[in-house]
C-alpha angles and dihedrals in degrees: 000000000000090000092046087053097044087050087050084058104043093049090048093049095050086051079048102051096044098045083049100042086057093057103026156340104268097099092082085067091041099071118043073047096056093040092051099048083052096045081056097041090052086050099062090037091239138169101255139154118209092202100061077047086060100036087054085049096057091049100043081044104037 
């Protein structure tokens, strides 16, 4: 479970990082973000989506 949702995240953040490396820089902020709410979240064991992470991460970035 932990590997699928660390797979989900990965995968997320790569989409991320093209679609903002074609319009900006930020990118470069967005992952070690987004890895670092998922490393947490794993952590507690919790419930958690990394695509509303990254999504948070485009609007508070963009």
């Amino acid at each position: 479970m932990r590997a699928r949702a660390i797979a989900e995240s990965l995968i997320v953040l790569l989409i991320c990082n093209a679609w903002l490396t074609a319009s900006c820089n930020l990118s470069v902020m967005l992952i070690p973000i987004g890895m670092a709410w998922e490393a947490v979240a794993a952590e507690r064991d919790e419930q958690h989506d990394p695509l509303a992470y990254m999504v948070a991460g485009l609007i508070l970035f963009s």
